[in-house]
C-alpha positions as CSV (number, residue, x, y, z in Angstrom):
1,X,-26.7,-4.9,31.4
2,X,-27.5,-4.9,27.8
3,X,-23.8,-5.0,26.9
4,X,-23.1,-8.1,29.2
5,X,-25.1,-9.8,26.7
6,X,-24.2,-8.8,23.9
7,X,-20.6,-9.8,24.7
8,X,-21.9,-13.4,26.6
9,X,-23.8,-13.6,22.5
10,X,-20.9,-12.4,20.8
11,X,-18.5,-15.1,23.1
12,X,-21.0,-17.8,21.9
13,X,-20.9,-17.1,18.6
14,X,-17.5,-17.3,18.3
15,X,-16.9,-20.4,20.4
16,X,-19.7,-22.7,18.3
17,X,-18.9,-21.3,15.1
18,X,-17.1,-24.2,13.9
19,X,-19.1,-26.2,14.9
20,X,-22.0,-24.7,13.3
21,X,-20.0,-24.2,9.9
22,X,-18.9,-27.8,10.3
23,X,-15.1,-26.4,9.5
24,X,-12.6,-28.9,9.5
25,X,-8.9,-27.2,11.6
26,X,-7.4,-30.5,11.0
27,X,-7.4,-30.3,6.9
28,X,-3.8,-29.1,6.8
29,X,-2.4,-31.0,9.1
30,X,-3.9,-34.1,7.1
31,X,-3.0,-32.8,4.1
32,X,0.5,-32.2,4.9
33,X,0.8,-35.5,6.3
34,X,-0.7,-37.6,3.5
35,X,2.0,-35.8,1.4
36,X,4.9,-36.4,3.4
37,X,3.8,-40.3,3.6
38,X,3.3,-40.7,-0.3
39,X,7.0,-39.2,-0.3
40,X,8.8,-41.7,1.8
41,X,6.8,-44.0,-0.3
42,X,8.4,-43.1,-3.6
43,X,11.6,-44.1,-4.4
44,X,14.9,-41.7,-3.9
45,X,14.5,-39.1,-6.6
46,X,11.5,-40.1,-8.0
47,X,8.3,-37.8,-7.8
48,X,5.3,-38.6,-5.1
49,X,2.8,-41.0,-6.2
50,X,-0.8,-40.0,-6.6
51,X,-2.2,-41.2,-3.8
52,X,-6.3,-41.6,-3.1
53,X,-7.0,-40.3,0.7
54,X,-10.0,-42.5,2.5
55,X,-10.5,-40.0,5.6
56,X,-13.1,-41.1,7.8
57,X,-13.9,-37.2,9.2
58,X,-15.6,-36.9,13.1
59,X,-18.6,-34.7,12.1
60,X,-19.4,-34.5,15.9
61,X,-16.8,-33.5,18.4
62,X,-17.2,-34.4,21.9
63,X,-16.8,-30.5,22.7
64,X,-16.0,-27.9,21.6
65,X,-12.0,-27.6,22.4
66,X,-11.5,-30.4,20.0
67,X,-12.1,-27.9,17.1
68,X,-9.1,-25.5,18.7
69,X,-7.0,-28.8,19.0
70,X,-3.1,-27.8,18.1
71,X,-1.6,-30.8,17.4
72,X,-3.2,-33.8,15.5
73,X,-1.8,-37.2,15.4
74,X,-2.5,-39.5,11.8
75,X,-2.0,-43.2,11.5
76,X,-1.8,-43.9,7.6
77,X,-1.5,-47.4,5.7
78,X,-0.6,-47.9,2.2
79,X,-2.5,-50.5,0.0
80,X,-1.5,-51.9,-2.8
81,X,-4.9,-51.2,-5.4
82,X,-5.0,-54.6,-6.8
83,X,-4.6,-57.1,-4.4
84,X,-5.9,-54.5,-0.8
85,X,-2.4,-55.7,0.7
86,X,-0.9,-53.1,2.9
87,X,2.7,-52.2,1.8
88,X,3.5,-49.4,4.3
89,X,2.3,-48.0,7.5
90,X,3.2,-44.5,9.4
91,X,2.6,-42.3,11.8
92,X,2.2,-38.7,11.5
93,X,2.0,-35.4,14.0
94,X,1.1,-32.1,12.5
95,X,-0.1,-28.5,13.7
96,X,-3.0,-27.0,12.5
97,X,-1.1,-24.9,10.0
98,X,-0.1,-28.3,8.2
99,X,3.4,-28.4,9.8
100,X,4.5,-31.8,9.9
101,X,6.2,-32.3,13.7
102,X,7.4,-36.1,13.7
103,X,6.7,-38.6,11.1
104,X,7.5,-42.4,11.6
105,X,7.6,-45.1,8.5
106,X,7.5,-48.2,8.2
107,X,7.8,-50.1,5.1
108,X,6.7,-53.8,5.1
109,X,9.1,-56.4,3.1
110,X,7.4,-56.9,-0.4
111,X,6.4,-60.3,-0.9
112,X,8.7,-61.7,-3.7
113,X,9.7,-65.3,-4.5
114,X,13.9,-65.9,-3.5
115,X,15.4,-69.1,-5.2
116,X,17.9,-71.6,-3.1
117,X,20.1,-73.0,-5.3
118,X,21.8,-76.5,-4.0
């Protein structure tokens, strides 16, 4: 009877232990896909840009399966820093080991002037 407990305590602890240590499984994955975005950013053969990551991170899941979660999905926008603009948008599915799965961008048409000549 005693060990029945101790296992059911044991089971317990393990399940709510990220949720206790407030880990994050999904660092990785956003990781790799912030990466992968500021690459298809860059142009071809140039180096990533530096980017600046604004991740609004769930500190409450709505159970506790969400912190086993496989797959996580990202939807990313790029702004430009000066005028808040949004140049470039994607979206991004990664594993919790920070493989990158599928990854869509799309690049908005810069604004620039075009002269008609008549």
């Amino acid at each position: 009877m005693n060990i029945r407990k101790i296992s059911f305590a044991i089971v317990a602890i393990a399940a709510i232990s990220p949720v206790v240590a407030s880990a994050s499984p999904e660092e990785a994955a956003l990781n790799a896909c912030a990466k992968a975005f500021a690459s298809s950013i860059a142009a071809p053969g140039a180096a990533a840009p530096q980017f600046k990551l604004n991740y609004a991170q769930r500190r409450f899941a709505s159970s506790v399966t969400d912190y086993y979660a496989r797959n996580y999905t990202f939807t990313m926008k790029a702004q430009n820093p000066k005028t808040g603009t949004a140049f470039a948008s994607a979206t991004c599915l990664a594993d919790m080991h920070g493989e990158v799965l599928q990854f869509t961008s799309t690049a908005k048409p810069t604004e620039t002037t075009t002269l008609a000549a008549r």
